[in-house]
C-alpha positions in Angstrom: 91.6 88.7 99.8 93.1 92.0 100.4 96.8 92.5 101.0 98.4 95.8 102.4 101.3 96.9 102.2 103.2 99.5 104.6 104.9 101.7 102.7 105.3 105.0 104.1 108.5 105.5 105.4 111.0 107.9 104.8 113.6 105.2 104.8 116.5 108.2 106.4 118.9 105.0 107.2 118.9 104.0 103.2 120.3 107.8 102.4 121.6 108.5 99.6 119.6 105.8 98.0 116.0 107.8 99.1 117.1 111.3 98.8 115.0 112.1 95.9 113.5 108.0 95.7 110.5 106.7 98.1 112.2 103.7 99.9 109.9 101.1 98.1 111.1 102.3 95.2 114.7 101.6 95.8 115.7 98.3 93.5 117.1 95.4 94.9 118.3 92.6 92.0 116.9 94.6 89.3 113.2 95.2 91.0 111.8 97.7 93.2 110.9 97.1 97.3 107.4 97.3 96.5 107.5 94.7 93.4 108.7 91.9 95.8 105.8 92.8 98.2 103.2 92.7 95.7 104.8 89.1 94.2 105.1 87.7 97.7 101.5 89.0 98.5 100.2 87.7 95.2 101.7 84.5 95.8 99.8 83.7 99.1 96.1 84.5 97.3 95.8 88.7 97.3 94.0 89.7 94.5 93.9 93.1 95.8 96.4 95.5 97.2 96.6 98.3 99.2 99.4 100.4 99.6 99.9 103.3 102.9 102.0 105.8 101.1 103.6 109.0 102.7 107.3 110.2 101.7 107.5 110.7 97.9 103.8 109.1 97.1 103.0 110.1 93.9 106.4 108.8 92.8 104.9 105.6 93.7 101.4 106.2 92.1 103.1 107.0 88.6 105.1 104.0 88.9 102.5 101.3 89.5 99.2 103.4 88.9 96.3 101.4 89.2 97.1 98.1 89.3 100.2 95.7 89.6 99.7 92.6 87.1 95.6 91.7 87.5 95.6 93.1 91.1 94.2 96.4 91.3 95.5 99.0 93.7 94.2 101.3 95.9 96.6 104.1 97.7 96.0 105.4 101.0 98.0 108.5 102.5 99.7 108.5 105.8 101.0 112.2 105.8 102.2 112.0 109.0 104.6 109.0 109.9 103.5 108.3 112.9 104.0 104.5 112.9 102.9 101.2 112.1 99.5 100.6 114.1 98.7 104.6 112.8 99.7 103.4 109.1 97.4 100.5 109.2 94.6 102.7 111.0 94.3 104.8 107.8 94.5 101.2 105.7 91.8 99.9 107.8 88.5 101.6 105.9 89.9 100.7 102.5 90.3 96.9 103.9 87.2 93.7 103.7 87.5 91.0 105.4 90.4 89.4 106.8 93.5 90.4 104.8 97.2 90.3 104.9 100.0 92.8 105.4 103.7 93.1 104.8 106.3 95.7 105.2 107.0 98.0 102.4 110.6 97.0 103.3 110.7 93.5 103.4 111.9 90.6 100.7 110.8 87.1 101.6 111.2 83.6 100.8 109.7 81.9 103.3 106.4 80.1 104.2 103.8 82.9 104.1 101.3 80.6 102.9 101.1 78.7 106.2 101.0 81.7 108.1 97.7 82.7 105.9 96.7 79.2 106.3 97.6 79.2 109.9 94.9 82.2 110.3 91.8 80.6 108.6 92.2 77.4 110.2 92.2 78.8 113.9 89.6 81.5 113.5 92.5 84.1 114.9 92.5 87.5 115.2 96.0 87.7 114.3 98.8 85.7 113.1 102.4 86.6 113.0 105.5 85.3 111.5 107.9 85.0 113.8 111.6 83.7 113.9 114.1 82.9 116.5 117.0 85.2 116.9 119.8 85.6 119.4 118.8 87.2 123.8 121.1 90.2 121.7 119.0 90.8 118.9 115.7 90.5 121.1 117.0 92.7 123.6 117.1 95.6 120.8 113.9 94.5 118.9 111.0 93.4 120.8 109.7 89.7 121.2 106.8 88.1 121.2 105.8 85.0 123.6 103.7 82.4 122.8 102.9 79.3 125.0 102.8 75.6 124.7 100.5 75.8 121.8 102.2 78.1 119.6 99.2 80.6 120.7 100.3 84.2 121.1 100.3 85.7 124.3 102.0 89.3 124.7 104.8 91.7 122.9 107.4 92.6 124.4 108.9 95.7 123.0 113.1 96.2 123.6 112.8 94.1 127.1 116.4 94.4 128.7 115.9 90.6 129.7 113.8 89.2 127.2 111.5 86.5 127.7 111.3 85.1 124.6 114.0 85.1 121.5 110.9 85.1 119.4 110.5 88.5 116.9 108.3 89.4 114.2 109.3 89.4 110.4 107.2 91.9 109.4 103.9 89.9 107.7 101.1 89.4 109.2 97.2 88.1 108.9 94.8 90.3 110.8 91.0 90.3 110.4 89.2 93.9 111.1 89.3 93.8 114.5 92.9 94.9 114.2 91.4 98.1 112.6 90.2 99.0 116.1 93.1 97.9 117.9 95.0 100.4 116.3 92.6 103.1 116.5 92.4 102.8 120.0 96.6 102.5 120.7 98.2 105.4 122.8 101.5 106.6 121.6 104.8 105.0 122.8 107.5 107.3 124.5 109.4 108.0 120.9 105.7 109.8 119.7 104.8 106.6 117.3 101.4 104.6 117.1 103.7 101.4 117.6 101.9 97.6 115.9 103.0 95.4 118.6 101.1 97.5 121.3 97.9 97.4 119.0 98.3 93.6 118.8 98.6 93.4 122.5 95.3 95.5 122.7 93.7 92.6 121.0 94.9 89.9 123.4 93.9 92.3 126.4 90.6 92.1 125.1 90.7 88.6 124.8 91.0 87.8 120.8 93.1 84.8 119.8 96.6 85.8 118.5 98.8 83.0 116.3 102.4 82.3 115.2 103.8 80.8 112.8 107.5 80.0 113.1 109.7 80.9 109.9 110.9 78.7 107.7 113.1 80.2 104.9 113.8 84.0 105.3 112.7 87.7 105.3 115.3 90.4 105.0 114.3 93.9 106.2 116.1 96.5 103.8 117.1 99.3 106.5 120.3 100.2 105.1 122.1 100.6 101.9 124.1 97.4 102.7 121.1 95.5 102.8 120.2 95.7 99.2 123.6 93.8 98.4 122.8 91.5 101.1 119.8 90.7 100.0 120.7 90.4 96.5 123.5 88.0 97.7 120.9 85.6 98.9 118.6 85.7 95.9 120.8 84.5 93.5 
């Protein structure tokens, strides 16, 4: 199984820490970004990565080269960051099968082996992690509403009265139709290719969408206080 990883980003809110460093580079307890992807990716059954790289690529090339442990790597450029569904558009032809994706940002100890498992054993197009938050942090966020079943059925993006408290960590199972999805998403009103609008392409058109509710924790590193934070928890 393939495993992607979005890693892009010009990470401006981690300055100074990315001013001459790709953000997946930056270390957090004594490992880069991108080396807690690749072990939370290994750990659910990758045996194959794929990495969308932009802002400082080749730093990331030399540092990892052609394979992380007995994974082998393939790169793929995103030269222009134009968002999420546009970074996983270019992943998309380097991609078999279904396969899982992460953010380049995120560290995780949580149950990302259900949400793979979650995917297989409903034949879903899509499955999410998701986690409840506070009406405040949904508000600013985007959610995502699901009904009785647990069965996804629409993203909300920054809703002033949300419907949901439900929001996506950042990993994800998609099989290829996702590919398409994103190919065919418009641009949102701050000029990005945005994932949640590519996922809601796929429920439009009637694919099966799944989430899986989070059980332990995934830490987006946005900010230079994050690395503490997250370093905090790890120990």
């Amino acid at each position: 199984m393939d495993g992607v990883v979005l890693a892009a980003g010009e990470g401006t809110r981690m300055r100074p820490l990315t001013d001459d460093t790709p953000k997946g580079l930056v270390e957090v307890a004594g490992e880069p970004l991108l080396t807690h992807c690749f072990e939370a990716l290994l750990s659910v059954g990758v045996d194959r990565l794929v990495v969308v790289v932009g802002y400082r690529g080749d730093d990331i090339v030399a540092r990892y080269g052609e394979r992380y442990r007995d994974a082998p790597i393939e790169y793929v450029r995103q030269e222009e960051r134009l968002g999420l569904a546009h970074a996983l558009e270019r992943a998309a032809p380097a991609v078999e099968g279904a396969f899982v994706a992460m953010n380049g940002d995120n560290v995780c100890r949580a149950n990302l082996r259900e949400v793979v498992a979650r995917h297989r054993e409903t034949d879903a197009s899509a499955t999410l992690l998701v986690e409840e938050v506070s009406r405040e942090e949904a508000s600013q966020t985007g959610v995502v509403t699901t009904d009785d079943a647990g069965r996804v059925t629409g993203l909300v993006e920054k809703p002033d009265d949300p419907p949901s408290t439900l929001v996506s960590r950042g990993f994800y199972a998609f099989d290829p139709a996702i590919g398409h999805a994103c190919a065919l998403t418009q641009p949102s009103e701050r000029g990005e290719y945005e994932l949640p609008t590519a996922i809601d392409l796929l429920l439009t058109a009637g694919h099966h969408v799944e989430a899986v509710e989070l059980d332990g924790w995934c830490h987006n590193v946005n900010e230079p206080d994050d690395v503490a934070a997250v370093e905090e928890r790890l120990i």
